[in-house]
TORKOL-313361 format. One record per residue: z, y negated, x of N, C-alpha, C, CB in turn; residue number from 1. Coordinates in Angstrom, 2 decimals, always signed. Glycine has a CB too. Layout:
<kegus>
KEGU; n.up; n.north; n.east; ca.up; ca.north; ca.east; c.up; c.north; c.east; cb.up; cb.north; cb.east; seq
KEGU; Z; Y; X; Z; Y; X; Z; Y; X; Z; Y; X; NUM .
...
</kegus>
This chain:
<kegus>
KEGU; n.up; n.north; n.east; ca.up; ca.north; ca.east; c.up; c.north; c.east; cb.up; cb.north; cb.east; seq
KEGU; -36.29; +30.88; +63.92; -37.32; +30.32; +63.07; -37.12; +28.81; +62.87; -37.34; +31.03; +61.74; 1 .
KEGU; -35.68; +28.23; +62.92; -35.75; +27.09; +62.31; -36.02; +25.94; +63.75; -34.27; +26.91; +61.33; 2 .
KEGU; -35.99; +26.82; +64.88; -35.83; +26.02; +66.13; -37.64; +25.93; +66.36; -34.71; +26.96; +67.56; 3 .
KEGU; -38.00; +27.21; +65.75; -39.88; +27.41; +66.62; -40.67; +26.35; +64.85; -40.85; +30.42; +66.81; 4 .
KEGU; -39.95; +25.87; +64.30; -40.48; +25.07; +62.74; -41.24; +26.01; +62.18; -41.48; +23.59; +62.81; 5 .
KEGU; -40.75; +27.20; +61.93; -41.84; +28.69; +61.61; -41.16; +29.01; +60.06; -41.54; +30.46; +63.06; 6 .
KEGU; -41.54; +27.69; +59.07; -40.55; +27.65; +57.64; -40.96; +28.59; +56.62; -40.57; +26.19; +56.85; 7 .
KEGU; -42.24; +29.13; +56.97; -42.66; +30.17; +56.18; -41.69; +31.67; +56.34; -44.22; +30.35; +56.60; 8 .
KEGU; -41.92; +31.90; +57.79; -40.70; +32.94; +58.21; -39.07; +32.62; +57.78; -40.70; +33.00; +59.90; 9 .
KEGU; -38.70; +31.43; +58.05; -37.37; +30.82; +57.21; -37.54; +31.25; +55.44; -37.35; +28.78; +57.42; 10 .
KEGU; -38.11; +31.14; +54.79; -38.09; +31.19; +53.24; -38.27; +32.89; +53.20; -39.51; +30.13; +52.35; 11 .
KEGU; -39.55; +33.43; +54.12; -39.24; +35.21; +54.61; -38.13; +36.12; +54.61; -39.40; +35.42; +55.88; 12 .
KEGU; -37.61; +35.48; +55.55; -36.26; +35.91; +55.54; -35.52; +35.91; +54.58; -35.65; +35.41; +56.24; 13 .
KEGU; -34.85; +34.40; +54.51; -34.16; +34.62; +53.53; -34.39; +35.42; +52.04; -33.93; +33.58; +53.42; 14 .
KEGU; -35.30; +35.89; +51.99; -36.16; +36.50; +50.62; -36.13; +37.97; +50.82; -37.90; +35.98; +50.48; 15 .
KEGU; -35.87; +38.57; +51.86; -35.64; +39.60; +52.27; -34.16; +40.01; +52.50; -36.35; +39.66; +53.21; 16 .
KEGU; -33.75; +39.19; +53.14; -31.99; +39.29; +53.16; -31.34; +38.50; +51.73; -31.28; +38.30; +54.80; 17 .
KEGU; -31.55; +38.41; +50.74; -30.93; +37.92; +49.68; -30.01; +39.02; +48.89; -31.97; +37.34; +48.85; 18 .
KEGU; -30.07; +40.31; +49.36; -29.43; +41.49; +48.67; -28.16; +41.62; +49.21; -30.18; +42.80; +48.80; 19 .
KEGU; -28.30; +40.96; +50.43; -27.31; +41.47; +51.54; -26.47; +39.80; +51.70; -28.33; +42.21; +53.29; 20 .
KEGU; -26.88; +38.61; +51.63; -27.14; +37.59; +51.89; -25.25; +37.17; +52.14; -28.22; +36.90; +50.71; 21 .
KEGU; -24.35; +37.62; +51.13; -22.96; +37.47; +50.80; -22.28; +38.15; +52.05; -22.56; +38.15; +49.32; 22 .
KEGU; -22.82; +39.26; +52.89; -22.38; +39.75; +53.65; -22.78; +39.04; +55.06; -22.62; +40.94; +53.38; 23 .
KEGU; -23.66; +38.42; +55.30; -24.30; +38.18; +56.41; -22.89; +36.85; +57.34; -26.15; +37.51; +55.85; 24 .
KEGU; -23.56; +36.80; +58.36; -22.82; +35.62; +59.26; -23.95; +34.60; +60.06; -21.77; +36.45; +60.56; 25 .
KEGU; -23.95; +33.28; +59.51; -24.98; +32.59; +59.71; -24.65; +31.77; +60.69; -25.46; +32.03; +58.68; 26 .
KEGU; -25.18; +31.59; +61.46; -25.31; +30.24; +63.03; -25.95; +29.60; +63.17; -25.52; +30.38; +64.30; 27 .
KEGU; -26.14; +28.24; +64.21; -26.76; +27.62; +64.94; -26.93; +27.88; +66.77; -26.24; +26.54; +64.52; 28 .
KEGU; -25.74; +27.92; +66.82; -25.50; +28.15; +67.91; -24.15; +29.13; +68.45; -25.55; +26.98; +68.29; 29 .
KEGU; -24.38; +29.75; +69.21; -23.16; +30.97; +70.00; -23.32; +30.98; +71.31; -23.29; +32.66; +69.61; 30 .
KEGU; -22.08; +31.68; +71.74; -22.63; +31.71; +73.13; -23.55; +32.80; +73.88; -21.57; +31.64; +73.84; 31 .
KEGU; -24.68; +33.37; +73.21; -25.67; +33.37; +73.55; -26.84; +32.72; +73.61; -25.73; +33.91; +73.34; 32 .
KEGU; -26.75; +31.58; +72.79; -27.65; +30.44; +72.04; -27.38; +29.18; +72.81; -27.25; +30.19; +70.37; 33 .
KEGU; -28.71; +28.51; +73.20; -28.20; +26.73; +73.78; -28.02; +26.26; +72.61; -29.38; +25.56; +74.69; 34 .
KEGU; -26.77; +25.37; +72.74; -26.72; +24.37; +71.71; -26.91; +23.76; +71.61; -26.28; +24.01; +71.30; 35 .
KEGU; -26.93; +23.90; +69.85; -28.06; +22.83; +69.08; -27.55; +21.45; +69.27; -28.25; +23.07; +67.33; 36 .
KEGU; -26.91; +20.46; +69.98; -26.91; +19.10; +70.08; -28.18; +18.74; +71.49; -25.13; +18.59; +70.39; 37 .
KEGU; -28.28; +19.97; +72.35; -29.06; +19.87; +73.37; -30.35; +20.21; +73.19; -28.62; +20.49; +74.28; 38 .
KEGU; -30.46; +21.29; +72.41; -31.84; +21.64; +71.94; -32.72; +21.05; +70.87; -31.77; +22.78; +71.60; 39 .
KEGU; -32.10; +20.14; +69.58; -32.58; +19.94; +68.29; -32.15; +18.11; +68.78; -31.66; +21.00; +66.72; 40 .
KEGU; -33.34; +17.76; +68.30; -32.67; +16.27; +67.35; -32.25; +15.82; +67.02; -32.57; +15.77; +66.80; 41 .
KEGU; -31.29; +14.99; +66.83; -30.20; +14.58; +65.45; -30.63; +15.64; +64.52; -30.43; +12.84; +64.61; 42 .
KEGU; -32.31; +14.39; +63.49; -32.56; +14.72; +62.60; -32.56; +16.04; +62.15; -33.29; +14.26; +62.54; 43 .
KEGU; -33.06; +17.11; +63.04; -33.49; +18.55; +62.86; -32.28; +19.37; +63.27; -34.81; +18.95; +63.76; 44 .
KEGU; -31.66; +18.90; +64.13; -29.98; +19.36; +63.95; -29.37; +19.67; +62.34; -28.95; +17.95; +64.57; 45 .
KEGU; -29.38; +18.24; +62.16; -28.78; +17.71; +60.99; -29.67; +18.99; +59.59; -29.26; +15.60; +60.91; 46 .
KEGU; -30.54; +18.73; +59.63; -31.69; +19.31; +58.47; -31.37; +21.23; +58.42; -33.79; +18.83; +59.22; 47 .
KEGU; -31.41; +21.40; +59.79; -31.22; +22.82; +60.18; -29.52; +23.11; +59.67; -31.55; +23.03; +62.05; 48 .
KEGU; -28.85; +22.39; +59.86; -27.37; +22.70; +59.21; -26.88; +22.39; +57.44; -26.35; +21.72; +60.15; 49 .
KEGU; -27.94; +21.88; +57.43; -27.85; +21.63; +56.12; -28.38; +22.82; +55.13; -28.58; +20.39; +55.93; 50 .
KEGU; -29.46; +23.65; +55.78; -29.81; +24.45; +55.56; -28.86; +25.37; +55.26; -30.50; +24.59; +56.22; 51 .
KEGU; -28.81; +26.05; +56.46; -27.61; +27.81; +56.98; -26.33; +27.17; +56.02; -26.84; +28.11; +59.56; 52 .
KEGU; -25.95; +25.93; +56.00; -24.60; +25.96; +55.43; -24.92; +25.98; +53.77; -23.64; +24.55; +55.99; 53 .
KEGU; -25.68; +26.06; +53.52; -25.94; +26.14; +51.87; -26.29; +27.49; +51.25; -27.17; +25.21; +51.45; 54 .
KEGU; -26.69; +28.24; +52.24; -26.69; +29.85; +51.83; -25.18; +30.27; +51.94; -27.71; +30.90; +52.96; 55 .
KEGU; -25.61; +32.05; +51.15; -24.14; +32.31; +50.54; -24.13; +32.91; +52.08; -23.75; +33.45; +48.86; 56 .
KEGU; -22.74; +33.82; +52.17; -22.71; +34.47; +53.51; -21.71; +33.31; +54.25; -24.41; +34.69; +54.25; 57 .
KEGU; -21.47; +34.02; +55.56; -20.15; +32.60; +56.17; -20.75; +32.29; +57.30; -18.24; +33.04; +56.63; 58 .
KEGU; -20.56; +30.91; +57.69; -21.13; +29.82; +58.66; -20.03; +29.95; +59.81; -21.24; +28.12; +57.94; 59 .
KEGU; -20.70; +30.76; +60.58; -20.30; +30.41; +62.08; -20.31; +29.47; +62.81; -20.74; +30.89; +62.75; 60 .
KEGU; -19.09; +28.50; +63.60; -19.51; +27.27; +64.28; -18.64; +27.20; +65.18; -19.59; +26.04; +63.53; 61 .
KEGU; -20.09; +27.32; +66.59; -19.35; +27.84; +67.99; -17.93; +26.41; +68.36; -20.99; +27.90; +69.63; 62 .
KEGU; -17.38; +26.93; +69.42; -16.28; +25.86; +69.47; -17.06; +24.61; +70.69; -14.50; +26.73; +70.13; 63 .
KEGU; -16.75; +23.49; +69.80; -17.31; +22.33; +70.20; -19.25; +21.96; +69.78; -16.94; +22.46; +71.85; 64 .
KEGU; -19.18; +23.10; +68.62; -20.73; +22.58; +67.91; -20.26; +21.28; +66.96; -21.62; +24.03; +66.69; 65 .
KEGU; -19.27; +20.86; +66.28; -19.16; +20.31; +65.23; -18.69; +18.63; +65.94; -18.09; +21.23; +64.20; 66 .
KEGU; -18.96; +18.55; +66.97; -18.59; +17.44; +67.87; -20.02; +17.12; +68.61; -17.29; +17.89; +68.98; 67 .
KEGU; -21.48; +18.07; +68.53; -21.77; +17.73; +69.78; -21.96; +18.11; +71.06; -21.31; +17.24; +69.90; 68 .
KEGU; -21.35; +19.09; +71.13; -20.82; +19.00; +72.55; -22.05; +19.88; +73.48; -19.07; +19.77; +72.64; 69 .
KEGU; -22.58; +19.47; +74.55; -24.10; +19.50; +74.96; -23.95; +20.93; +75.80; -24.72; +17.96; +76.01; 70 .
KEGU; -23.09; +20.76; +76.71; -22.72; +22.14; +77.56; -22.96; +23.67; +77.13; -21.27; +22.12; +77.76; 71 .
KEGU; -23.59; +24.30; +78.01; -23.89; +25.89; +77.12; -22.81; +26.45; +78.24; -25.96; +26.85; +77.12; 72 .
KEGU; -21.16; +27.10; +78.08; -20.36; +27.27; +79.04; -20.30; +28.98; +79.13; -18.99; +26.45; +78.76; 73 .
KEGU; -20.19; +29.73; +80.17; -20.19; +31.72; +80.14; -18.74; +31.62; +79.63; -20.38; +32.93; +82.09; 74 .
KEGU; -18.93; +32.44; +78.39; -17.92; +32.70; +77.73; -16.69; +33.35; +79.02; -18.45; +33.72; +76.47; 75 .
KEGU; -17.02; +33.66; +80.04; -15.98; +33.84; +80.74; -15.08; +32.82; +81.93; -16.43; +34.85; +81.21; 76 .
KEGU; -15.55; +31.57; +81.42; -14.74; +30.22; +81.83; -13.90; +30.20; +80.72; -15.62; +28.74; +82.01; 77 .
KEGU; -12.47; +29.48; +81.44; -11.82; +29.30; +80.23; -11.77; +27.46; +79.93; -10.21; +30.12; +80.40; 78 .
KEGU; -12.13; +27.17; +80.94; -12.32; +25.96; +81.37; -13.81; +25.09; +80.94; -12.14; +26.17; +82.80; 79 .
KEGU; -14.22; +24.45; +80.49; -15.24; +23.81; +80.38; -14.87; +21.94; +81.01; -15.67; +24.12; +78.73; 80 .
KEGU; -15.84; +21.08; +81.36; -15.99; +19.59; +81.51; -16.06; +19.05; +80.36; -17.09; +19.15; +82.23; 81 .
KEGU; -15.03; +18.14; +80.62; -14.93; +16.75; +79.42; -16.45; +16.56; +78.81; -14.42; +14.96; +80.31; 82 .
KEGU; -16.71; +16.18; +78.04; -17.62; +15.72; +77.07; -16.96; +14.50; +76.06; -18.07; +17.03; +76.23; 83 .
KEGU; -18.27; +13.57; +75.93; -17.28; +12.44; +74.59; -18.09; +13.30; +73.32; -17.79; +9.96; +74.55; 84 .
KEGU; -17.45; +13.07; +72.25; -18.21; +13.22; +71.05; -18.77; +12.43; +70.78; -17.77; +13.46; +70.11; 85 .
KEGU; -20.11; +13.21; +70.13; -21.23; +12.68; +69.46; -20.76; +12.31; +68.02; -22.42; +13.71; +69.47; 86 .
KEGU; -20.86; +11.16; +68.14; -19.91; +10.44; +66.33; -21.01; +10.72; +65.34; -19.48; +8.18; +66.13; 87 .
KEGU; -22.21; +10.50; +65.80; -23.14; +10.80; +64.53; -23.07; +12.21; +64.64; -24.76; +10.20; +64.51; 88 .
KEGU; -23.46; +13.03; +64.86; -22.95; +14.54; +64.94; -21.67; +15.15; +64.05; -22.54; +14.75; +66.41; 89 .
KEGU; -20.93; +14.98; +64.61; -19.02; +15.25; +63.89; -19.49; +14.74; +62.84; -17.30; +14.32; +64.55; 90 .
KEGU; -19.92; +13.35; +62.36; -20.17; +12.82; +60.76; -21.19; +13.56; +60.29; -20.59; +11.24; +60.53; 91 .
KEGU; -22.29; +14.02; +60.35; -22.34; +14.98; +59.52; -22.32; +16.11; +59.79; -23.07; +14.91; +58.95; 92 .
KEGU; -21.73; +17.01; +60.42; -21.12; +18.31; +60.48; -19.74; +18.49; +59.38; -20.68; +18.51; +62.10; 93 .
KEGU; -19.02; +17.07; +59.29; -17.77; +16.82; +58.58; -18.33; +16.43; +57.04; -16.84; +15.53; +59.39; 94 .
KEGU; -19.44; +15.84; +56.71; -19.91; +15.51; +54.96; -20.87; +17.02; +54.82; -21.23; +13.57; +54.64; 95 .
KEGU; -21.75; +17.59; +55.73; -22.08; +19.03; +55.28; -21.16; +19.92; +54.83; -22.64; +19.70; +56.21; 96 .
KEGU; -20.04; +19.89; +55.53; -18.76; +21.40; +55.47; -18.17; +20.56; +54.45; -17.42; +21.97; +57.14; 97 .
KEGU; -17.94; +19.39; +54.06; -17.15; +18.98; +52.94; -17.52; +19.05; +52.19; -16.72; +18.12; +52.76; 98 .
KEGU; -18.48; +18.76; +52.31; -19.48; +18.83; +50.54; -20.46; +19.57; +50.48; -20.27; +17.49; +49.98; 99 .
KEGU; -20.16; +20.68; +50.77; -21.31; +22.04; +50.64; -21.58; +22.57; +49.45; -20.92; +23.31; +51.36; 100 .
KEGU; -22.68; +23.00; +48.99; -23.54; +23.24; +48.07; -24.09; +24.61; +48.40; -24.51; +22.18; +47.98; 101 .
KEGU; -23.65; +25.49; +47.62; -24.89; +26.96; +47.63; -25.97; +26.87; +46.78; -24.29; +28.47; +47.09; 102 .
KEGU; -27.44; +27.26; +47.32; -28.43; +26.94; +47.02; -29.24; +27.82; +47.56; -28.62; +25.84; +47.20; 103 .
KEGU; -30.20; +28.29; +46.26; -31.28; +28.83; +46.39; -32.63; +28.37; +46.75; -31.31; +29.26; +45.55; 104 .
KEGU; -32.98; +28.36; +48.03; -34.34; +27.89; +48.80; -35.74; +28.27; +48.15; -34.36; +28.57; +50.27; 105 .
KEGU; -36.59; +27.46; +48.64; -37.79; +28.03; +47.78; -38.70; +27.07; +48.46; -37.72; +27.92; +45.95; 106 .
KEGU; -40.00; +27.22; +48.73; -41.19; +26.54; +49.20; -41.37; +25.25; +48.54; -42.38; +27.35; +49.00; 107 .
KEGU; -41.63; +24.25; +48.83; -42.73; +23.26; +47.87; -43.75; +24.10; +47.62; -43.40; +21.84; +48.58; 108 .
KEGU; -44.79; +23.82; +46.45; -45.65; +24.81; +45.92; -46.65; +24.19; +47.33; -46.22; +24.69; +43.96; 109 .
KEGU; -47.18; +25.33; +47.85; -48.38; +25.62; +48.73; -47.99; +24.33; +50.11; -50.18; +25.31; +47.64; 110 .
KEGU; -46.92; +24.21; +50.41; -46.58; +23.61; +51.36; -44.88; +24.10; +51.97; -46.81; +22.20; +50.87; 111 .
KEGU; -45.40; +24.64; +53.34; -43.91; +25.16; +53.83; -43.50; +24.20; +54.70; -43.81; +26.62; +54.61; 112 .
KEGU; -43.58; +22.63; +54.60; -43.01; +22.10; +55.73; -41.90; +21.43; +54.71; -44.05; +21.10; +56.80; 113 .
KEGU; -42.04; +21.53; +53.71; -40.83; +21.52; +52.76; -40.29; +22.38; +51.84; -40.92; +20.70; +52.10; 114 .
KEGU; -38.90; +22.47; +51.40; -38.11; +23.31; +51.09; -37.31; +23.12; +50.29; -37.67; +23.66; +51.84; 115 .
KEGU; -37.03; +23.43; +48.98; -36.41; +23.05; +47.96; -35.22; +23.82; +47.43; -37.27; +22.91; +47.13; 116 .
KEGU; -34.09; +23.32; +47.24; -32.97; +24.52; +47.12; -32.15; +23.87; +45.85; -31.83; +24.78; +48.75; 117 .
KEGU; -31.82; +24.76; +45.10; -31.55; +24.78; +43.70; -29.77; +25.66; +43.66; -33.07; +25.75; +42.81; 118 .
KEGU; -28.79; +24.59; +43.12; -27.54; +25.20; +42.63; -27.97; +26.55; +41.59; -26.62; +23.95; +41.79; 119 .
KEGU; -26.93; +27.61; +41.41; -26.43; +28.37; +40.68; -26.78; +27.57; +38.92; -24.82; +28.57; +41.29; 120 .
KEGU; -25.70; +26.80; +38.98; -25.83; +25.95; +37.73; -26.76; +24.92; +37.35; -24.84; +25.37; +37.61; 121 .
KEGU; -27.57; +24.88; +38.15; -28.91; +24.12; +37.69; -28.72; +22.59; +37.61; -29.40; +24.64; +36.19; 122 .
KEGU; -27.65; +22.15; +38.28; -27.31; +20.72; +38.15; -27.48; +19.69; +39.47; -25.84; +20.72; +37.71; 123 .
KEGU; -28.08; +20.88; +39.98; -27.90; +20.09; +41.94; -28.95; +20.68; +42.14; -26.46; +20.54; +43.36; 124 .
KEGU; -29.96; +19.64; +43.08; -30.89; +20.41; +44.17; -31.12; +19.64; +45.04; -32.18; +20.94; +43.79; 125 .
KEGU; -31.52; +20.07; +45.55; -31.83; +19.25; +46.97; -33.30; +19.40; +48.15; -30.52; +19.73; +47.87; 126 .
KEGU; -34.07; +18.60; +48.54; -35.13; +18.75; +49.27; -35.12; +18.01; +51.25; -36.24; +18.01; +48.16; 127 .
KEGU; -35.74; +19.01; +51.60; -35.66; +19.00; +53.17; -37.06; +18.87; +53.58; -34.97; +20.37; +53.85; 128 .
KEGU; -37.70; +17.81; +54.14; -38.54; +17.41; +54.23; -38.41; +18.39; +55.85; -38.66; +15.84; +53.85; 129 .
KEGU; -38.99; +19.46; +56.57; -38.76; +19.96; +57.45; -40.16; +19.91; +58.41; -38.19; +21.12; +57.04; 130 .
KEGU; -40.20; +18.63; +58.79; -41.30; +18.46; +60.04; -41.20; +17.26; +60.50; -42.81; +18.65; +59.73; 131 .
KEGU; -42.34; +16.44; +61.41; -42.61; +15.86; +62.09; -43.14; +14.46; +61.14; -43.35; +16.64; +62.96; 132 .
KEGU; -43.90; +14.77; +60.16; -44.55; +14.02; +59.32; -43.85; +13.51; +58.20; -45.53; +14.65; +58.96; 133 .
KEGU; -44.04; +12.29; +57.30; -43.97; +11.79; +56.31; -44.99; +12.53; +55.28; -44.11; +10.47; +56.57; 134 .
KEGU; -43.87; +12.46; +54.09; -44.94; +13.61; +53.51; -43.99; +13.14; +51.59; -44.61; +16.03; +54.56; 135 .
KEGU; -45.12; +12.94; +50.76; -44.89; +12.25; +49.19; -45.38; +13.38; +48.69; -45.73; +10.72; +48.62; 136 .
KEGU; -44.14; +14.22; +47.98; -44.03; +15.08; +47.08; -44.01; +14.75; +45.77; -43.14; +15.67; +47.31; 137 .
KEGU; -44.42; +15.38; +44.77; -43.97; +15.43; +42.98; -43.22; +15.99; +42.68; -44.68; +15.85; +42.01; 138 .
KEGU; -42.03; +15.43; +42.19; -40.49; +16.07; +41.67; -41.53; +17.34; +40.13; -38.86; +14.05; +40.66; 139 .
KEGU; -42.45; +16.59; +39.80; -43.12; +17.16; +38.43; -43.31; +18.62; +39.16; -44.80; +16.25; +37.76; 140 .
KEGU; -44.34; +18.64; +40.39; -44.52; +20.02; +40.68; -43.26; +20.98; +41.34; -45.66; +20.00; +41.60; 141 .
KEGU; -42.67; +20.13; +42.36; -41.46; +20.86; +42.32; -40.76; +21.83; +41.66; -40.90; +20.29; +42.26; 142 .
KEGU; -40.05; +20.77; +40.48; -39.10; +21.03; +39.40; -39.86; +20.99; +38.19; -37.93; +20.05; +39.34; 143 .
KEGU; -39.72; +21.73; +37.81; -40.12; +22.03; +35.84; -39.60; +21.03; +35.21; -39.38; +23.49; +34.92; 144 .
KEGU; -38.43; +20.42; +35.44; -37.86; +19.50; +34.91; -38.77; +18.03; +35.44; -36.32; +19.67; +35.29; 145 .
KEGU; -38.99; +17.31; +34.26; -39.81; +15.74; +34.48; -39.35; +15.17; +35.26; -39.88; +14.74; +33.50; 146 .
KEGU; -38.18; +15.11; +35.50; -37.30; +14.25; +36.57; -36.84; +13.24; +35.88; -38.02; +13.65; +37.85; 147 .
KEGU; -36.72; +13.29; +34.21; -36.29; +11.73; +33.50; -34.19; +12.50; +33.37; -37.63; +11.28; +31.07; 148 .
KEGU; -33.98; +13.83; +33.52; -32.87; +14.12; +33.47; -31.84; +14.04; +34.73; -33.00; +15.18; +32.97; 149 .
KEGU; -32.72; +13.24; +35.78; -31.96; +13.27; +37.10; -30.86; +12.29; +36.88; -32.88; +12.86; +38.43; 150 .
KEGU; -29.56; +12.42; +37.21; -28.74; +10.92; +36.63; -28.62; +10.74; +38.38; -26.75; +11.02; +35.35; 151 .
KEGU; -28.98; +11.50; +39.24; -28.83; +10.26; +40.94; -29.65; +10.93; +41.68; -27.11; +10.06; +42.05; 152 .
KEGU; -30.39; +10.06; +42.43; -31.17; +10.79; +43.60; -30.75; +10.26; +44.67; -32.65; +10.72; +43.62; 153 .
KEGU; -30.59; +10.60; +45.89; -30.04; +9.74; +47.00; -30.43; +10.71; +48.27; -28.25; +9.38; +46.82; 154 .
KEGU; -30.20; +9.68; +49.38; -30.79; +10.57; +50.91; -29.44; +10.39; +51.55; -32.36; +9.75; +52.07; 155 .
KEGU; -28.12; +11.69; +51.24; -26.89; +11.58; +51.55; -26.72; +10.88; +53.47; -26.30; +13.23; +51.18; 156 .
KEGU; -27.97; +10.93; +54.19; -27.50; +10.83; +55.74; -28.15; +9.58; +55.85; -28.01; +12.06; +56.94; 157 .
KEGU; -29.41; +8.98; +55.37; -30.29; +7.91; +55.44; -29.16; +6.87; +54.53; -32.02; +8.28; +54.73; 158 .
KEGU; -28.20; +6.49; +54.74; -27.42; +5.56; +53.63; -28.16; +4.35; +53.46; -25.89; +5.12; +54.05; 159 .
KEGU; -28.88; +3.85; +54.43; -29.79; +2.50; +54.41; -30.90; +2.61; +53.80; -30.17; +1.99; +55.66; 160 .
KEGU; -31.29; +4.07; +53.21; -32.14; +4.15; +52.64; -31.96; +4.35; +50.88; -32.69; +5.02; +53.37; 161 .
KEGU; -32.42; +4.02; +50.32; -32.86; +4.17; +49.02; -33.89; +4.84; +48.08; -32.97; +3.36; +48.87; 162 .
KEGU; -34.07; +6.05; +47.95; -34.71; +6.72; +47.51; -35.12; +6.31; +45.99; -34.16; +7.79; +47.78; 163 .
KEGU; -36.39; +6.24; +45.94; -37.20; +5.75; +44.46; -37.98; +7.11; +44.27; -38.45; +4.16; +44.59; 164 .
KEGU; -38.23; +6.89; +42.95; -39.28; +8.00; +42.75; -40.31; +6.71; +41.51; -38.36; +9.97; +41.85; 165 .
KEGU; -41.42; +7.29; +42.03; -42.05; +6.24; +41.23; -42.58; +6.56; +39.99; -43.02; +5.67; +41.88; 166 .
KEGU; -43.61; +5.80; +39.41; -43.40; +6.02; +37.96; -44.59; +7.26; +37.63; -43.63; +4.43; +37.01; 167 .
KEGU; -44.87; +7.59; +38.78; -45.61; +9.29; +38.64; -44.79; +10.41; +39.13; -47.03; +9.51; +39.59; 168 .
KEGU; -43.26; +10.32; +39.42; -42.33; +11.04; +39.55; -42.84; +12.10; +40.88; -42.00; +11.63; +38.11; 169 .
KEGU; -43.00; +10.61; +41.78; -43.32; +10.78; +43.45; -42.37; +10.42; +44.50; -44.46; +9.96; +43.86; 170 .
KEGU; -41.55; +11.24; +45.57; -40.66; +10.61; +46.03; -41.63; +10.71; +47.63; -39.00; +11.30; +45.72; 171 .
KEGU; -41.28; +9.67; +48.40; -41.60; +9.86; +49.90; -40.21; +9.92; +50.61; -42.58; +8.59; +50.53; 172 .
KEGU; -40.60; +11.32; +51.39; -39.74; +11.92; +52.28; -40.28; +11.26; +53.76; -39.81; +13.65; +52.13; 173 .
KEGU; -39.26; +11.02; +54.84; -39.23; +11.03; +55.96; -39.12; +12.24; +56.79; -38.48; +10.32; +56.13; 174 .
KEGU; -40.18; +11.87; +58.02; -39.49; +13.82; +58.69; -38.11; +13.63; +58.91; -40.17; +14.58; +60.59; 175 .
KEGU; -37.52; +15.31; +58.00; -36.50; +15.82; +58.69; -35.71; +15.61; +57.46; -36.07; +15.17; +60.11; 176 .
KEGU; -35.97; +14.30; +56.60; -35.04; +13.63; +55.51; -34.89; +14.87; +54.75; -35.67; +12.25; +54.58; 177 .
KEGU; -33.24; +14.63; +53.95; -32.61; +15.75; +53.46; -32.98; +14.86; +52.18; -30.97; +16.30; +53.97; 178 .
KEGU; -32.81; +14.85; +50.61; -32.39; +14.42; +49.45; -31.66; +15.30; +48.27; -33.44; +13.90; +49.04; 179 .
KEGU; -30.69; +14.76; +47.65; -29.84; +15.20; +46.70; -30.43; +14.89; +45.34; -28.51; +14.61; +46.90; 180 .
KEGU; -30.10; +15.58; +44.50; -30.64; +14.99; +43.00; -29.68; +15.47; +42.33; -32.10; +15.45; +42.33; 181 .
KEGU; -28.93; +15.27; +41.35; -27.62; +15.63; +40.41; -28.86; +15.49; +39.07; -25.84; +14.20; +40.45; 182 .
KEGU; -28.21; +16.24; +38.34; -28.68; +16.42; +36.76; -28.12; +15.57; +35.51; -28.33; +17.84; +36.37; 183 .
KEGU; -28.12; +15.33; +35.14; -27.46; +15.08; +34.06; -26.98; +16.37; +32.86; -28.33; +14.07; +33.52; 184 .
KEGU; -28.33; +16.60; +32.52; -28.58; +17.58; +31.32; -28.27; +19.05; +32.24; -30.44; +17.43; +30.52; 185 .
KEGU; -28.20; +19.55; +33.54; -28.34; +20.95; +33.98; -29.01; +21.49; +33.82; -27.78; +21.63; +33.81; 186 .
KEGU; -30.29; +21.24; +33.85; -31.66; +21.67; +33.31; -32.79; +21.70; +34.14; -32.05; +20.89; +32.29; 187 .
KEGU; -32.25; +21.44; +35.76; -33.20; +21.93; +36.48; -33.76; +23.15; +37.18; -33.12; +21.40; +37.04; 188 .
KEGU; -34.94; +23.25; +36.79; -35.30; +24.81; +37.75; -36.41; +24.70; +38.48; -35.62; +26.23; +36.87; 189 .
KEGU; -36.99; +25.61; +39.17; -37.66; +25.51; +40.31; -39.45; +26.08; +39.81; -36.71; +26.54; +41.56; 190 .
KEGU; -40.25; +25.45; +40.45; -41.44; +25.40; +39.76; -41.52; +27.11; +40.38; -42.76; +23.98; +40.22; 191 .
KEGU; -42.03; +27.91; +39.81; -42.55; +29.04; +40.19; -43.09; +29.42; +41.17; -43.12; +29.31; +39.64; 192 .
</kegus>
């Protein structure tokens, strides 16, 4: 789903497997799967891992996904060809797994090309702008919360970027752009 951009079936799922969700084993890529440095984008690489690694359940990561590494090899070589690493790749495969966040996913209201995922404790969330397009959301419809209790908003992979929300508590997303929001008060929840 996350490879065919089918985000309605992504939020499906997961809404269906949420009973089971602690038990499950989540991927990108295996060796039945081309890997995702060959198949996905940076950006949609990046967006798609940001995803699977924030659900509960454990993150599978084939050997030489977290580098990059382009080759799809028959698990019955023991041998594979040199490859260099992909430095933007390894960097964020290495700030996702470090600083992972479990989070509950959820639609933008009446729009599935974005996706909104909410901590346990209500102090973290985060939005995945998941398409092709530029696209200016309302933190108001989003989040129940006004957005005056956010104490940081930031686009953890865009560092050159600077995320504003303006004074109608509007942020513009880039395709693919991930964003963080910390709480102050812990008082965020997810619009219905």
């Amino acid at each position: 789903y996350l490879i065919a951009k089918d985000n309605a079936s992504v939020i499906n799922q997961l809404s269906e497997t949420a009973s089971i969700s602690n038990g499950l084993v989540r991927f990108l890529e295996n060796h039945d799967e081309p890997r995702a440095a060959a198949t996905l984008p940076t950006d949609q690489h990046r967006a798609a891992l940001y995803l699977i690694s924030s659900l509960p359940g454990m993150l599978l990561c084939y050997e030489g996904e977290t580098v990059g590494y382009p080759y799809k090899i028959p698990v019955q070589l023991r041998r594979q060809p040199d490859a260099p690493i992909n430095q933007e790749i390894a960097a964020f495969y290495h700030k996702i797994l470090s600083e992972k966040h479990m989070l509950d996913w959820r639609n933008y209201p009446n729009d599935y090309r974005i996706l909104i995922g909410l901590s346990t404790d209500h102090d973290f969330a985060a939005i995945i702008n998941f398409s092709d397009e530029p696209i200016t959301i309302s933190l108001q419809t989003a989040l129940s919360d006004d957005a005056t209790g956010l104490s940081s908003i930031e686009s953890p992979f865009d560092t050159d970027v600077e995320v504003e929300i303006s004074d109608d508590h509007c942020v513009n997303l880039k395709p693919w752009q991930i964003v963080e929001m910390n709480s102050s008060t812990g008082q965020l929840e997810l619009q219905a």
